[in-house]
C-alpha positions in Angstrom: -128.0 28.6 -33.2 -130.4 26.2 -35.6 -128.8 25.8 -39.1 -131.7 24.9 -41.5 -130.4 21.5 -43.3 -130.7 23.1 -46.5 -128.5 26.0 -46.2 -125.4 23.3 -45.5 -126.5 20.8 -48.2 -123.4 21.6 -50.6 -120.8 21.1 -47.6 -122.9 17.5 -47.0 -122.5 16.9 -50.4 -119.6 17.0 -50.4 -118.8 14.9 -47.5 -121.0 12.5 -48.9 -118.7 12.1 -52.6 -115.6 11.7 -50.1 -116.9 9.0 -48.3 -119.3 7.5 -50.4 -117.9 7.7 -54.3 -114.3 7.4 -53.9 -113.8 4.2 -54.8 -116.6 3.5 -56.5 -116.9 1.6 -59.4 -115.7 4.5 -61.6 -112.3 4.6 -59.8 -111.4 0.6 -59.5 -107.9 -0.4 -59.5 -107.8 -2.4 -62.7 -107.7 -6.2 -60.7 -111.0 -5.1 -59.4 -112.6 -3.9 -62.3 -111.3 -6.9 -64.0 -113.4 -9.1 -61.9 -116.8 -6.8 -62.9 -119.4 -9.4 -65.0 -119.8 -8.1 -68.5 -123.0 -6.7 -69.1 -124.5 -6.8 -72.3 -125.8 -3.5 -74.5 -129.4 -4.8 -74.1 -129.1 -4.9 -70.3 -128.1 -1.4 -69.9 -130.5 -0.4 -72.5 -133.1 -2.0 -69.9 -132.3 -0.5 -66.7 -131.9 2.7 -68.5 -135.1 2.3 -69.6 -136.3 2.2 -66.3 -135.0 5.9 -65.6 -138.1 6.5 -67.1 -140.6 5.5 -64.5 -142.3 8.0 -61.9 -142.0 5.9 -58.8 -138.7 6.9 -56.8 -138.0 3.5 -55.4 -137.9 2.2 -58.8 -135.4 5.0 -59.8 -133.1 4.8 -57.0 -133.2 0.8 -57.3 -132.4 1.4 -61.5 -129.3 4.0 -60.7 -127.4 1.4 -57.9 -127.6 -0.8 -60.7 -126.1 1.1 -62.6 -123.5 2.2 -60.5 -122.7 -1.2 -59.8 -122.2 -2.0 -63.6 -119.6 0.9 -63.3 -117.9 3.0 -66.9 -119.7 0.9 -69.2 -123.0 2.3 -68.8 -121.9 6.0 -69.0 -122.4 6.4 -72.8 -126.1 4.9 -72.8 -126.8 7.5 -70.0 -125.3 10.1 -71.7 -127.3 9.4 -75.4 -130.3 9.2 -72.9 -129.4 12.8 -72.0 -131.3 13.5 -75.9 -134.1 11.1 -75.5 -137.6 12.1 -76.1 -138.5 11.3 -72.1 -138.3 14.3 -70.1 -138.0 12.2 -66.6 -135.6 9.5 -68.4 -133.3 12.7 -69.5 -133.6 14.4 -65.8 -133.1 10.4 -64.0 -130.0 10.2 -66.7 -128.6 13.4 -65.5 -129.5 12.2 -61.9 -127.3 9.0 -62.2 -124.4 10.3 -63.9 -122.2 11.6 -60.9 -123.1 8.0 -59.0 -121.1 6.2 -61.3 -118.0 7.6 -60.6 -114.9 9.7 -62.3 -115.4 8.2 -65.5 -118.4 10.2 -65.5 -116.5 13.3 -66.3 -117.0 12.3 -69.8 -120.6 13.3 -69.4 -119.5 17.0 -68.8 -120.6 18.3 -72.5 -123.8 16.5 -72.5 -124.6 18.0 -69.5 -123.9 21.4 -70.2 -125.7 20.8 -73.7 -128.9 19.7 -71.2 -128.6 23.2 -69.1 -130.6 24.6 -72.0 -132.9 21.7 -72.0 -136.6 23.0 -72.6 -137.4 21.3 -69.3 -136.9 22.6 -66.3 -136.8 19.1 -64.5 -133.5 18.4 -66.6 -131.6 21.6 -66.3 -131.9 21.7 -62.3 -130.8 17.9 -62.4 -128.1 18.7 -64.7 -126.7 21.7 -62.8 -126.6 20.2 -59.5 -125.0 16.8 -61.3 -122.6 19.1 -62.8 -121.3 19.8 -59.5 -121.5 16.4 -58.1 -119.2 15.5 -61.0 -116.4 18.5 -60.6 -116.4 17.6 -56.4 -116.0 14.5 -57.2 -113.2 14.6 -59.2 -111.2 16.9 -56.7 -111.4 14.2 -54.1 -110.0 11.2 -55.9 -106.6 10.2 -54.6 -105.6 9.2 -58.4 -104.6 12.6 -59.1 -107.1 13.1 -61.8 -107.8 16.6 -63.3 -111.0 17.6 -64.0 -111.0 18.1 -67.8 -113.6 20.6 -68.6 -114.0 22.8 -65.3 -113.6 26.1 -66.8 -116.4 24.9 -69.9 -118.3 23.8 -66.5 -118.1 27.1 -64.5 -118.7 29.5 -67.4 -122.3 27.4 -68.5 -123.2 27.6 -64.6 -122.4 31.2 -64.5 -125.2 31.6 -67.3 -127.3 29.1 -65.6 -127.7 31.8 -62.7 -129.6 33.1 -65.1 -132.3 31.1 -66.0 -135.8 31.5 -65.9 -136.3 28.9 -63.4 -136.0 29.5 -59.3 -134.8 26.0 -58.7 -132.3 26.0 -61.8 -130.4 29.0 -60.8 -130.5 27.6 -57.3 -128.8 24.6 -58.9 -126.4 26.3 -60.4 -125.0 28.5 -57.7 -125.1 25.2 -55.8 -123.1 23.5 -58.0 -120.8 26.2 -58.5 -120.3 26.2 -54.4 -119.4 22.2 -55.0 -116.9 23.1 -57.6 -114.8 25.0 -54.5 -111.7 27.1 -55.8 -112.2 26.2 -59.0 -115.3 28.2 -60.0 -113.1 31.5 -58.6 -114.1 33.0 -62.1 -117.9 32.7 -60.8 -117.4 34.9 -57.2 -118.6 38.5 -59.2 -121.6 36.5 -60.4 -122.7 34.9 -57.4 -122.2 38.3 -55.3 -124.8 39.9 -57.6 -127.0 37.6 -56.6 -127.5 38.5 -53.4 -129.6 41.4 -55.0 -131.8 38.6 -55.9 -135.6 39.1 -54.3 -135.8 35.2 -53.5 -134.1 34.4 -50.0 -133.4 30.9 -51.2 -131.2 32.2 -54.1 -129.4 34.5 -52.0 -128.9 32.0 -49.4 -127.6 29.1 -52.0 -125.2 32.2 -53.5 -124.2 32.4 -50.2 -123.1 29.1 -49.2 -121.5 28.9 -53.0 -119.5 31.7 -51.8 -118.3 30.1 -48.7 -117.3 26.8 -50.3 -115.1 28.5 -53.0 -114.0 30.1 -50.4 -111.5 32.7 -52.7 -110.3 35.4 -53.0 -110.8 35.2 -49.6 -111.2 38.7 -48.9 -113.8 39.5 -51.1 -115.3 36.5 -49.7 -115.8 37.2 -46.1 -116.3 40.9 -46.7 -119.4 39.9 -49.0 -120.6 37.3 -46.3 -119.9 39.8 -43.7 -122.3 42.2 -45.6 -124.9 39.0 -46.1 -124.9 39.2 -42.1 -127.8 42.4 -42.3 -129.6 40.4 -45.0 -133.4 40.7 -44.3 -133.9 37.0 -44.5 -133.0 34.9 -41.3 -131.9 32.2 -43.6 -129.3 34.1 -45.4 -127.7 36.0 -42.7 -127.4 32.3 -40.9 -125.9 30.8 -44.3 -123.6 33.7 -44.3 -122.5 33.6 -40.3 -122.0 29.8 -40.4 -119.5 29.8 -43.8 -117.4 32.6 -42.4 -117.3 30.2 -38.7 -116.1 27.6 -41.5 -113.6 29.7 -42.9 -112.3 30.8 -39.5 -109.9 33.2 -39.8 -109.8 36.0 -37.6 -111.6 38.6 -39.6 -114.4 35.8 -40.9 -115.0 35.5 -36.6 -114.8 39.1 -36.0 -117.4 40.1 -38.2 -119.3 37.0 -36.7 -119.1 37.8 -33.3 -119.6 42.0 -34.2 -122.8 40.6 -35.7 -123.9 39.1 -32.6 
């Protein structure tokens, strides 16, 4: 069976943070931040300045910069978050999560830029929102993630927006958040009324990733099995192989 990439980007995503951030310069033992070169205020200011360009090379090159510089630059990203740029707010909201745990002191800004009149920077800050709640969850410091509840309730009414790719975000995002975003399951099962297939398939891999109750979980997958769209009923039959228990393979393999 062929699983489109898209409909397992969240579980990649999260593989990614696990081997990628942890560690990274927002979760340094103190001897190793220590030995960090102070950066001056003017330097951030200038490779946050460079958020602002349209070439994607340029971007990418301006946020490992910024990464490398570590905690120090997350307060100039978030004021960025206001500026009058639309792609320096959406490349802000981009770079957050790459920084590290520190950047969980982003969390309000971004849910302030969900109603962003741009739709560029509420799909960025949606999905970064996300990033930022997985992330925390796999540091081995113990850290808690301080506004998750503030986080799933703003997604919730981000499934709502006007914007395909926003909502898609957002139910992404709320997948990435795992057992956390329980709160969110009722939403995300009404999506799958949705028209678009994309939706319905992102609501479905949201459900699979939170995972619980689990239940209600592989009863509503099992039903996402006679979607109409090819790419939901495979979202839906790869999350329950995932899950694994007997019923999630039973109603899998009665599919078949």
């Amino acid at each position: 069976m062929k699983i489109r990439f898209y409909l397992i980007l969240p579980v990649l995503w999260l593989v990614q943070i696990c081997l990628v951030f942890v560690g990274s310069s927002g979760c340094h033992d103190p001897e190793t931040a220590n030995s960090i070169p102070s950066t001056s205020a003017k330097q951030i200011r200038k490779l946050i300045k460079r958020l602002s360009s349209s070439q994607s090379k340029e971007i990418q090159n301006a946020i490992q910069d910024l990464r490398e510089i570590g905690d120090p630059v997350i307060p100039a990203l978030i004021q960025a978050l206001s500026n009058d740029n639309v792609r320096l707010r959406a490349h802000a909201a981009k770079a957050l999560p790459v920084i590290g745990i520190g950047a969980h002191e982003a969390v309000p800004a971004l849910i302030q830029a969900l109603g962003d009149s741009h739709a560029e920077v509420r799909q960025q800050a949606a999905f970064s929102l996300g990033l930022i709640g997985a992330l925390t969850t796999v540091q081995q410091s113990g850290a808690v993630y301080p506004s998750a509840e503030e986080t799933v309730v703003a997604l919730i009414a981000t499934l709502q927006d006007q914007d395909l790719n926003v909502r898609s975000n957002a139910a992404s995002a709320l997948g990435m958040l795992g057992e956390v975003a329980e709160s969110a399951v009722p939403a995300l099962i009404q999506v799958l009324n949705a028209p678009e297939a994309r939706f319905r398939a992102d609501a479905v891999a949201a459900l699979g990733l939170i995972g619980t109750p689990v239940k209600l979980v592989i009863s509503t997958l099992t039903q996402a099995l006679d979607d109409k769209n090819q790419d939901v009923r495979q979202c839906a039959r790869f999350h329950l192989e995932r899950i694994g228990t007997f019923d999630a393979l039973q109603a899998v393999k009665e599919s078949q």
